[in-house]
C-alpha positions, 0 to 999 in steps of 0.5 A: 730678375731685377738686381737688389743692389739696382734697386737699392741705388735708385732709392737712394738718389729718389731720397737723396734727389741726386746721383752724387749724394746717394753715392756718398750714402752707399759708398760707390761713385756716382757714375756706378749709381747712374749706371746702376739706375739705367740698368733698372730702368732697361729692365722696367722699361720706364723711365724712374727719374728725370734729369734736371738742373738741380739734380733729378726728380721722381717720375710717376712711374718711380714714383709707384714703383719706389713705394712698393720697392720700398715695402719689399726691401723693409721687408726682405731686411725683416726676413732676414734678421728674424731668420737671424735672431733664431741662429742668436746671430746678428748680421746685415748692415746698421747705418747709425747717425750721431753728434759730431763730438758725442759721437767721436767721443763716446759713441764710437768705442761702443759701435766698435764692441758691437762689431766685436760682438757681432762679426757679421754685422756691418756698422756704417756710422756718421758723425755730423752736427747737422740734422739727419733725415733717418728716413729720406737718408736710409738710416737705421737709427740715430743717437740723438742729444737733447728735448725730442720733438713729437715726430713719427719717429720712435724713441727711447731715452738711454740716459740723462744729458747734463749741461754746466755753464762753465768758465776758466780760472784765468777768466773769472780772476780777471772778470769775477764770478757771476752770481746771478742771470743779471750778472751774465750780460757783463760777461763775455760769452762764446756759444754755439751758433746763436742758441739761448740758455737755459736755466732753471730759477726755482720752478721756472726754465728762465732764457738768456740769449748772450752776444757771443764774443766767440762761436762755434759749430761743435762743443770740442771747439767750445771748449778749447775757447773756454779753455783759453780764457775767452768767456763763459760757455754752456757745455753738456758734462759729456764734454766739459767732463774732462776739463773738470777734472783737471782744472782747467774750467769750472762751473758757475751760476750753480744756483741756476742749473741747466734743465736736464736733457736726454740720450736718446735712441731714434728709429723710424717706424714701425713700433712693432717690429725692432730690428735685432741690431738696432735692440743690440745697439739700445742694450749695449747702450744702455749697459754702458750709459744707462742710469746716472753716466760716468761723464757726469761723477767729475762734475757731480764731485766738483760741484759737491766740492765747491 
């Protein structure tokens, strides 16, 4: 009888492409992985994967057998969670990716009420910036920020996601205010990597790509810049929210507002069957974000104010 969990290692380091990798997604050391994997292949008595310079590649033997292995776990986890939403219990495993600051921010007092709720379930959730591959990485689902893509991937928007360029006191005193998209480009900015801004004139979305005087790969670290007088940022309100409502920054170019974005909850296929603790994520998601967010009413007020 083959062992689930040597099955499942060897999915990991065929989606992973390596022993290391598929360990840091699994929670064990990479030689328990290798050993895991061997022992599977002893069973089958063919060889899954071929060691390599770069890592390790499928066989055509993994290859068949991966497809079909595939199948049987979605639909042992299918089993067990209908077996489970008769008993109104959730329990399993629920592998969530999110953003590095919404995550840590927002996202994490929530998985943590879902743990409360759910005692039997097990919340193993990532926190990165970087794009995560749901399905070459085994995840269950990801909290996504932003305009999505057509992909095979399901989605559902919980919410909408503000933006603000936004500005501290200090620096417009020293620098002015500006009025109009002409102005920003006297201006020094700070940005996140190399992106454009968007803003909406009228009807039209119009781009300006600023020269950043200060980057960042993650909105906290944004912040703090703006925070100490370095230029003008465009934050989302998740984020700048806080600062807001102290004082310490202050939107700008209010004639020219950033395009609305979304939360969104992604899974991968099938439509049909939703997990039940992927639907008990999405509802207690939506119980805490849905309709117009809580981070948005300092903005909102501010903006009113000013």
């Amino acid at each position: 009888m083959f062992d689930l969990e040597d099955i499942a290692a060897f999915l990991a380091v065929a989606d992973a492409g390596g022993f290391g990798r598929a360990g840091q997604g699994l929670g064990l050391s990479k030689s328990m992985v290798s050993r895991r994997v061997a022992r599977l292949e002893a069973e089958l008595g063919a060889q899954l994967l071929s060691r390599t310079t770069r890592g390790v590649a499928v066989t055509e033997a993994g290859l068949e057998f991966k497809t079909r292995a595939d199948q049987i776990l979605s639909d042992l986890e299918a089993a067990r969670d209908a077996v489970a939403q008769q008993g109104d219990e959730i329990v399993g495993s629920l592998r969530v990716a999110a953003p590095l600051s919404f995550g840590m921010t927002h996202l994490a007092p929530v998985l943590a009420e879902l743990a409360v709720r759910h005692p039997r379930l097990q919340v193993d959730a990532a926190y990165s910036d970087r794009f995560v591959d749901l399905i070459g990485e085994r995840f269950d689902v990801a909290v996504r920020l932003g305009n999505l893509t057509d992909s095979s991937l399901i989605a559902r928007k919980i919410a909408p996601i503000h933006g603000a360029l936004v500005a501290s006191p200090d620096y417009l005193a020293r620098r002015g205010e500006p009025r109009t998209l002409a102005d920003l480009a006297g201006h020094d900015t700070i940005t996140q990597g190399n992106e454009a801004w968007p803003f909406r004139d009228g009807r039209r979305v119009v781009t300006f790509q600023p020269h950043a005087r200060f980057r960042a790969d993650n909105g906290q670290a944004l912040l703090s810049a703006v925070e100490a007088g370095l230029g003008l940022a465009m934050l989302p309100t998740f984020i700048a929210g806080p600062a807001l409502e102290r004082g310490t920054i202050v939107p700008v170019m209010r004639d020219y507002p950033m395009p609305e974005a979304g939360l969104y909850v992604v899974r991968p296929p099938p439509a049909g069957h939703v997990a039940g603790k992927v639907r008990a994520l999405t509802e207690l998601l939506v119980e805490r974000f849905g309709g117009e967010p809580y981070w948005d009413a300092c903005y909102a007020h501010r903006k009113a104010a000013q």
